[in-house]
N, CA, C and O of each residue as an XYZ file, in Angstrom:
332
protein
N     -15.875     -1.776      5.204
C     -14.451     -1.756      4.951
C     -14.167     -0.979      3.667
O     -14.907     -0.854      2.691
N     -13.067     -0.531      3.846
C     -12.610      0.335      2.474
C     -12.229     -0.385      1.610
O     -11.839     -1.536      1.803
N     -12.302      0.409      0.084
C     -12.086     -1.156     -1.197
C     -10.535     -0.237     -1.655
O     -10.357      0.980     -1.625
N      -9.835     -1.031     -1.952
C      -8.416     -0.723     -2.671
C      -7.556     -1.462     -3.667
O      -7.544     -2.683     -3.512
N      -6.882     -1.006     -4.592
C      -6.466     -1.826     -5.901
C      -5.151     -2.788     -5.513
O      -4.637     -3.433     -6.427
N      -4.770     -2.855     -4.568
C      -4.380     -3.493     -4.364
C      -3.916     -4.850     -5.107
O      -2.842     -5.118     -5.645
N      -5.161     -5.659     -4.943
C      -5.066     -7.112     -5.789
C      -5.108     -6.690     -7.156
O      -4.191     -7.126     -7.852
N      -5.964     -5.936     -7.718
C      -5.117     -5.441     -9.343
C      -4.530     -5.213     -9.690
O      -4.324     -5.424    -10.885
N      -3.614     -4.458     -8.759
C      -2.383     -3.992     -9.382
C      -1.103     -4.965     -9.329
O      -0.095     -4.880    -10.031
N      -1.365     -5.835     -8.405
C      -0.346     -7.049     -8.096
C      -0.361     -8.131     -8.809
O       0.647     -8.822     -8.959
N      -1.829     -8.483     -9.478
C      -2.328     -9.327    -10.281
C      -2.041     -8.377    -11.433
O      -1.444     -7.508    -10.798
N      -2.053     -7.977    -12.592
C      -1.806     -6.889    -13.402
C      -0.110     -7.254    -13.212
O       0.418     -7.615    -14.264
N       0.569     -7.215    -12.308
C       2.389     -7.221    -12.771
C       2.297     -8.964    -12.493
O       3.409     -9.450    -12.287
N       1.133     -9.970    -12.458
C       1.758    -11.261    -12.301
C       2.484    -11.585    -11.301
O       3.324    -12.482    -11.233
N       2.052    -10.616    -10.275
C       2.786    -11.253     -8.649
C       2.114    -11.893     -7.907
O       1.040    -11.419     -7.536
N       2.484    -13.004     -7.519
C       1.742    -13.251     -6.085
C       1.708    -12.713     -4.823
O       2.350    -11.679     -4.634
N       0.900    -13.355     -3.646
C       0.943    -12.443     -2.840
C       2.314    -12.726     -1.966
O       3.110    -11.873     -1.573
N       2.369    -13.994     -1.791
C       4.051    -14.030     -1.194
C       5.073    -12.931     -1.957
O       5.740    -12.229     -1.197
N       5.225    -12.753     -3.241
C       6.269    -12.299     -3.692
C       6.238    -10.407     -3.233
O       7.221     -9.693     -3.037
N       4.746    -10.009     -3.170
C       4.262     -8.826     -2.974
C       4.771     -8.770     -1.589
O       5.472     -7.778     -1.387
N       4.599     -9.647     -0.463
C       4.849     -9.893      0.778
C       6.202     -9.708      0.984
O       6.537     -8.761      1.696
N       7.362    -10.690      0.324
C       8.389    -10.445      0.666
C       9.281     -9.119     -0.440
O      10.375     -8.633     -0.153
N       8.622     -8.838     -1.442
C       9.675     -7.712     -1.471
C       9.088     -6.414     -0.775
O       9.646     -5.327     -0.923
N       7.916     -6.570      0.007
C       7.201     -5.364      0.925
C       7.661     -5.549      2.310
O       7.601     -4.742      3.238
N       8.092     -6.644      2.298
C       9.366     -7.032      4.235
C       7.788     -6.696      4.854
O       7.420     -5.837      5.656
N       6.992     -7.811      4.081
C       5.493     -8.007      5.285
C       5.243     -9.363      5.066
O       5.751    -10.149      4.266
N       4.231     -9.528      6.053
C       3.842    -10.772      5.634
C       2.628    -11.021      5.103
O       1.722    -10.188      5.153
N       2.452    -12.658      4.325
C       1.557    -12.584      3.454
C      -0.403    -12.838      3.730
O      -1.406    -12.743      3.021
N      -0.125    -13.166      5.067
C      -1.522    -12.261      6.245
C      -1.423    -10.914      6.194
O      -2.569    -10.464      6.184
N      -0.612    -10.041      6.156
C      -0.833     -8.878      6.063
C      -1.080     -8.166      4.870
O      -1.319     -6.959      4.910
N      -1.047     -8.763      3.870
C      -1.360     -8.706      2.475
C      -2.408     -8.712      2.016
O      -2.891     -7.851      1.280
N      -3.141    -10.183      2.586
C      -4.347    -10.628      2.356
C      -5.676     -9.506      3.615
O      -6.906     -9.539      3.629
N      -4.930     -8.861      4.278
C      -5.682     -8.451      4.941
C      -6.006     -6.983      4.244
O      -7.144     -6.517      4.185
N      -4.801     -6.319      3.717
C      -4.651     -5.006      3.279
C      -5.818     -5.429      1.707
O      -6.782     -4.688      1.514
N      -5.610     -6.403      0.921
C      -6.197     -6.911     -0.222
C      -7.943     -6.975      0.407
O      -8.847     -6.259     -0.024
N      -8.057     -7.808      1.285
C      -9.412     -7.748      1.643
C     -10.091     -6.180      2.249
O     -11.291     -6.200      2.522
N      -9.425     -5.033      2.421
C      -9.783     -3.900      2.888
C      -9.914     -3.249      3.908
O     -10.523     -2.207      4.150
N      -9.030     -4.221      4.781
C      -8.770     -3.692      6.278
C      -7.688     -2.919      6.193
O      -6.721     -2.959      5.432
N      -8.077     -1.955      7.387
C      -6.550     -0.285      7.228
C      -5.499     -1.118      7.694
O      -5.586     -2.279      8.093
N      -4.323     -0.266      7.582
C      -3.266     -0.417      7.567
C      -2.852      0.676      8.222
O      -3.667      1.516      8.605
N      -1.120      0.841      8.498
C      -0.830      1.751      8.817
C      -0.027      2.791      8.081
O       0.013      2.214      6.995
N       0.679      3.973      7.878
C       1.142      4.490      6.553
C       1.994      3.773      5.849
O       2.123      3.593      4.638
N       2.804      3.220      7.184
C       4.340      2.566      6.473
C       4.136      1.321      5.618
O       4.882      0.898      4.735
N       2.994      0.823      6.047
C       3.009     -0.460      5.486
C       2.379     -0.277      3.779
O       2.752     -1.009      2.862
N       1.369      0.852      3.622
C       1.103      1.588      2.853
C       2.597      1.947      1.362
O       2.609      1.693      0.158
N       3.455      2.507      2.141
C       4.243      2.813      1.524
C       4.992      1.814      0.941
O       5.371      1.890     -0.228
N       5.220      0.937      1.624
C       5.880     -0.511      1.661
C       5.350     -1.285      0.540
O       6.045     -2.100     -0.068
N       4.230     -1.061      0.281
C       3.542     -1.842     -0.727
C       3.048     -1.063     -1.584
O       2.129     -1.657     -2.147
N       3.249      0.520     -2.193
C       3.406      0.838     -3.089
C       4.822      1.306     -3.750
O       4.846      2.190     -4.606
N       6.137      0.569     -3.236
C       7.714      0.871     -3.216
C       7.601     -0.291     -4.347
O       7.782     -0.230     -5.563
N       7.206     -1.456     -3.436
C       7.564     -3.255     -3.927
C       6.481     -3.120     -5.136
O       6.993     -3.994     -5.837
N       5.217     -2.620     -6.010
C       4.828     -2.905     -6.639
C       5.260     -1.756     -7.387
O       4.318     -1.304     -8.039
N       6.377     -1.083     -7.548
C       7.420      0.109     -8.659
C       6.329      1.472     -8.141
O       6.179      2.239     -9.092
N       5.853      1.754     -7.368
C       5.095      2.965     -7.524
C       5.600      4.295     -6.764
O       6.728      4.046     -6.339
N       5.417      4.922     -6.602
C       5.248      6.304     -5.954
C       4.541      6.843     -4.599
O       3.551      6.205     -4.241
N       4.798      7.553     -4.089
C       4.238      6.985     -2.449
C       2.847      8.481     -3.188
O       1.624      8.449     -3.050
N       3.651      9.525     -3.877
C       2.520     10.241     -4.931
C       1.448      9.618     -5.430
O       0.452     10.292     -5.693
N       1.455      8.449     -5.615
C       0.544      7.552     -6.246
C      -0.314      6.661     -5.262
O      -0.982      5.830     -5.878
N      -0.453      6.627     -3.998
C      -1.363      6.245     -2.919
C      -2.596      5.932     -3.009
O      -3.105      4.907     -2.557
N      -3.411      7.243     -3.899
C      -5.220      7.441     -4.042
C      -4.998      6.416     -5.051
O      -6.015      5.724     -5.101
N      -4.286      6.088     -5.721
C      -4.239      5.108     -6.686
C      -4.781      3.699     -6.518
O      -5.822      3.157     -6.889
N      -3.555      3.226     -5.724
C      -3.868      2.386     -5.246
C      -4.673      1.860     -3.921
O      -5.126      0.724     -3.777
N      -4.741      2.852     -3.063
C      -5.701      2.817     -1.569
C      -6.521      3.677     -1.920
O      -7.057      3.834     -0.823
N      -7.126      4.467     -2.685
C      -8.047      4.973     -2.598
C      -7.793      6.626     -2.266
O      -6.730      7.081     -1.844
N      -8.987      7.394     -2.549
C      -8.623      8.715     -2.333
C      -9.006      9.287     -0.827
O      -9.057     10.498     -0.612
N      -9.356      7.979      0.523
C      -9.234      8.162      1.460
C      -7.624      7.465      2.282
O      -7.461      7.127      3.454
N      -6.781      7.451      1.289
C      -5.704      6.398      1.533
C      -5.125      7.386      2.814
O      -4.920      6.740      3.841
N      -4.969      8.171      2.864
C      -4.406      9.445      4.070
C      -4.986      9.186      4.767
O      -5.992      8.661      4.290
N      -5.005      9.254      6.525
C      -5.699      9.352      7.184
C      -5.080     10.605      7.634
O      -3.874     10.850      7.661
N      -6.278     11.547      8.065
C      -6.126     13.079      8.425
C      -5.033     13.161      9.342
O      -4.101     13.950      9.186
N      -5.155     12.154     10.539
C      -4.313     12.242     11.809
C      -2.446     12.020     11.130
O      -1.471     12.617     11.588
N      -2.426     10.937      9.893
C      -1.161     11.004      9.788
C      -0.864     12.115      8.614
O       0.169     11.949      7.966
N      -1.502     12.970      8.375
C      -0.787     14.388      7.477
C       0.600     14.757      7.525
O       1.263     15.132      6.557
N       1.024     14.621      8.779
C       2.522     15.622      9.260
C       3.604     13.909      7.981
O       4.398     14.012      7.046
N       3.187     13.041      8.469
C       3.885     12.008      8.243
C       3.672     11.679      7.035
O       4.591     11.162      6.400
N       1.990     11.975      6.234
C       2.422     11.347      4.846
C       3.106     12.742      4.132
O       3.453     12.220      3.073
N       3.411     13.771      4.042
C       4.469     14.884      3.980
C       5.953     14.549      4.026
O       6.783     14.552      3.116
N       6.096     14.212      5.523
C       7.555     13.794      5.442
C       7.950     12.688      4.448
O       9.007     12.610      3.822
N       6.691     11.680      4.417
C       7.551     10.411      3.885
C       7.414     10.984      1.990
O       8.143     10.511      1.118
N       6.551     11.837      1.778
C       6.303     11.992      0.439
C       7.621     12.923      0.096
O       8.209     12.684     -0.959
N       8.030     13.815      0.820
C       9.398     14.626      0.959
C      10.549     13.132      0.277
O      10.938     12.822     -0.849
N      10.709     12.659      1.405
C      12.112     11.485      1.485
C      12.037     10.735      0.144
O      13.070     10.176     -0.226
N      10.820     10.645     -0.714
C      10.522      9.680     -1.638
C      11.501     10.284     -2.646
O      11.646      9.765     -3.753
């Protein structure tokens, strides 16, 4: 499984994972799952670097510098555009 900062960076602003959960409009299984290093999909990605103040620019940051997956390119573009 892939490793990601996730829990540091949420722990680091003193959030829990509910609070990470609900201002990411996910839930807090899906949190714990993204925290333990299972993929995700972009949006949810984005979703949870919005709710912890970040930059969707800032991704390798927090997911790692495989945080892209090749297949969604066209899409992390657009959404990095809209940001």
């Amino acid at each position: 499984m892939r490793t990601n900062n996730v829990q540091r960076f949420r722990e680091a602003l003193l959030m829990s994972k509910a609070e990470l959960a609900r201002r990411a409009g996910l839930s807090t299984l899906t949190i714990d799952r993204i925290e333990s290093g299972r993929p995700c999909r972009l949006d949810t990605k984005r979703r949870i670097l919005m709710a912890l103040g970040m930059r969707v620019a800032d991704r390798d940051r927090l997911f790692g510098a495989d945080a892209a997956d090749p297949s969604d390119a066209p899409r992390a573009a657009a959404l990095a555009e809209s940001a």
